[in-house]
Structures are given as structure tokens and as C-alpha cells.
C-alpha positions in Angstrom: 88.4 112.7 124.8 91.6 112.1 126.7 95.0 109.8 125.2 94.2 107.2 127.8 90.5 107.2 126.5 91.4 107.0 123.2 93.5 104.2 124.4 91.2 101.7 125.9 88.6 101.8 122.8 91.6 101.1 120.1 92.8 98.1 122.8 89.0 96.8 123.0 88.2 97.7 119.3 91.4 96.1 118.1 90.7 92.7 119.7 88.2 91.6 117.8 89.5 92.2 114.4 93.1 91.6 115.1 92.8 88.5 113.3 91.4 89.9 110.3 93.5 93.0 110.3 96.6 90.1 110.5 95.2 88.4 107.2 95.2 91.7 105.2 98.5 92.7 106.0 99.7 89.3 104.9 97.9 89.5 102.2 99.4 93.0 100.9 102.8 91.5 101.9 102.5 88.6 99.9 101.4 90.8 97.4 104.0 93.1 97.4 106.5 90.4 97.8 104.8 88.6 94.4 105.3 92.2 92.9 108.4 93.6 93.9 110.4 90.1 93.7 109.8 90.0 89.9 107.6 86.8 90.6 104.1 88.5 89.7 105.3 89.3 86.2 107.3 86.1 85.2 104.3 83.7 86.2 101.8 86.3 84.3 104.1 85.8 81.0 104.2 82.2 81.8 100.9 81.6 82.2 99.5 84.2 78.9 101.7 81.6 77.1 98.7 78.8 78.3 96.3 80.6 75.8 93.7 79.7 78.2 90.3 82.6 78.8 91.5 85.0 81.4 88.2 84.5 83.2 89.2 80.9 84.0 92.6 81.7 84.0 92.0 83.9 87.0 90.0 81.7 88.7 92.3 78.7 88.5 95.3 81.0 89.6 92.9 81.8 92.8 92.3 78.6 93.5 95.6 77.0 93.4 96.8 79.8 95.4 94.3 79.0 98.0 94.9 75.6 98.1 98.6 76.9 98.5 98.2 79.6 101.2 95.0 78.5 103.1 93.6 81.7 103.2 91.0 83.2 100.6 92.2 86.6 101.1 95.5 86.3 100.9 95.0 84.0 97.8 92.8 86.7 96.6 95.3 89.6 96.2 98.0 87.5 95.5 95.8 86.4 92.4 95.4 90.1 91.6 99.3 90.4 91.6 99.6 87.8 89.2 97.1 88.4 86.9 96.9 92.1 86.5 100.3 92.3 84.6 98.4 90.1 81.9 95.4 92.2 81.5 96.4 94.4 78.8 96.3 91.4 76.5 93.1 90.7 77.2 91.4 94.2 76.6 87.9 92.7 75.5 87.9 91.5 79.1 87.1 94.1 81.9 89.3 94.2 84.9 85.9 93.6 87.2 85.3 90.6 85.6 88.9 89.4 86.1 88.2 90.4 90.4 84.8 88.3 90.4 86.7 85.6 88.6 89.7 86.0 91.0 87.2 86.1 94.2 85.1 83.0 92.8 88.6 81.2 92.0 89.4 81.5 95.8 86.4 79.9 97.6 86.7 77.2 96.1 89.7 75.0 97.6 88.5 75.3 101.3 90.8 72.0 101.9 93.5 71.1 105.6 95.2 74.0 104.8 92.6 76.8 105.1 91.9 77.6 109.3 88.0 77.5 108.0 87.9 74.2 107.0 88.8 73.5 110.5 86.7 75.8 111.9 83.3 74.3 110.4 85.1 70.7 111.2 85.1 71.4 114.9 81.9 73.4 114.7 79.9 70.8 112.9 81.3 67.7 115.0 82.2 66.3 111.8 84.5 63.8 111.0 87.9 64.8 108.7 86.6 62.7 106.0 82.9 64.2 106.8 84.3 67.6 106.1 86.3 67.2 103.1 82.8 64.9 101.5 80.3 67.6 102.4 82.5 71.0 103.0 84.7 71.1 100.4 82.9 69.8 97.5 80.3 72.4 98.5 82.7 75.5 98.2 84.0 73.9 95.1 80.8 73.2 93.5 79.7 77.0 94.8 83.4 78.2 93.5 82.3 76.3 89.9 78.8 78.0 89.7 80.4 81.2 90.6 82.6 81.0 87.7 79.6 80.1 85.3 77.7 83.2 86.7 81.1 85.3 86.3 81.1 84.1 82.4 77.8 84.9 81.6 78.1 88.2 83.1 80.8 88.7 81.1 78.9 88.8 77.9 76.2 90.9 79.3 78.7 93.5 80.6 
């Protein structure tokens, strides 16, 4: 197979997923940013200090982060920044727990700021009040049961 081959399948390949290929990168950025800035590990001694369960402590950092950034993956791995400096505290807890917690802690503020909430609003014809009624109390209330499932497989695991 020839360059210019090789070229035209990475230029139609690449189209489709640019936009998610976009989202990961700003995700590792922010995370390395969160990381390398000193931010990561001041906020994970802050918030040990909350004496709050890890398990819902990583799902409410998620969350507020996704309410913050509007995007579930970036909010995701910036999460995992955060709390993965406090996870040696916490050794009963298994870092695969703390991920499920992080990824159920993240669908759950799907609110202006997230380009899905608009997505489903256009899709659905809805209203802006429509979609934050029916929309966003359904990721929240799927975020919340997520996080119930997440502790109880925490004491089977």
C-alpha cells in the first residue's frame, strides 16, 4: 500500500472520531495539568481531611467536575488525578472500585454545560426546562443507583 493510500484512509478514518480523539487529549491534558501543576495533590489532602468514604468521595469529585467541565471524560480522568494520590489511605478500598465510583460520579450532572445535554435537547424537540425535568434527573438518578451498585460491590469484592 502506497503513502498516498495510506493517506486517504487516515483522512476518512480520522473524521469520524476526531471529535472523540479531541475529548481524550483534553482529558489527558487536563489531567496532566491537575498533576504536574501541584493541583491533583493539594485538593486530594484537602479533601482526605473531609473524612468522607472514598467511594462517595470519588463520585462526588466526578460529578462536580462534570458539572464543571461538561464533559464525562474529561471529568473522568481528571477525577482519577485527584483521587489517586489519596488512595493509599484508603487500602481496604480497591483502586477498581474507586474507577466505577469515579465513572458513576460523572454521568451524573449531564446539565447546560455538557454538549449531550444539548444534543438529546435538539434531538428530542424538547423544551430547556423539558430536558433538565426528564434528562438530567434521569442520569442523576442512574448516576445515584450506580453508586449504590458500586457500594455493594464493594463488600462483595
Amino acid at each position: 500500500m502506497g503513502m498516498g493510500v495510506l493517506l486517504t484512509h487516515t483522512e476518512n478514518g480520522f473524521g469520524s472520531i476526531a471529535n472523540i480523539l479531541l475529548i481524550i487529549g483534553a482529558g489527558g491534558a487536563f489531567n496532566a495539568i491537575l498533576k504536574s501543576s501541584g493541583l491533583a495533590d493539594s485538593l486530594a489532602v484537602i479533601l482526605s481531611n473531609l473524612h468522607m468514604h472514598p467511594i462517595l468521595l470519588a463520585w462526588l469529585v466526578a460529578l462536580i467536575l462534570h458539572a464543571a467541565v461538561g464533559s464525562a471524560t474529561v471529568a473522568m480522568m481528571g477525577a482519577t488525578a485527584i483521587v489517586a494520590p489519596m488512595l493509599p489511605l484508603y487500602p481496604g478500598v480497591s483502586p477498581e472500585i474507586i474507577a466505577i465510583a469515579i465513572g458513576s460520579g460523572a454521568i451524573g450532572c449531564t446539565i447546560v454545560t455538557d454538549s449531550l445535554f444539548w444534543l438529546v435537547k435538539q434531538y428530542c424537540g424538547a423544551s430547556l426546562s423539558e430536558t433538565f425535568k426528564y434528562y438530567t434527573t434521569a442520569t442523576f438518578i442512574a448516576s445515584l443507583l450506580a453508586l449504590a451498585a458500586t457500594f455493594l460491590l464493594s463488600f462483595i469484592i
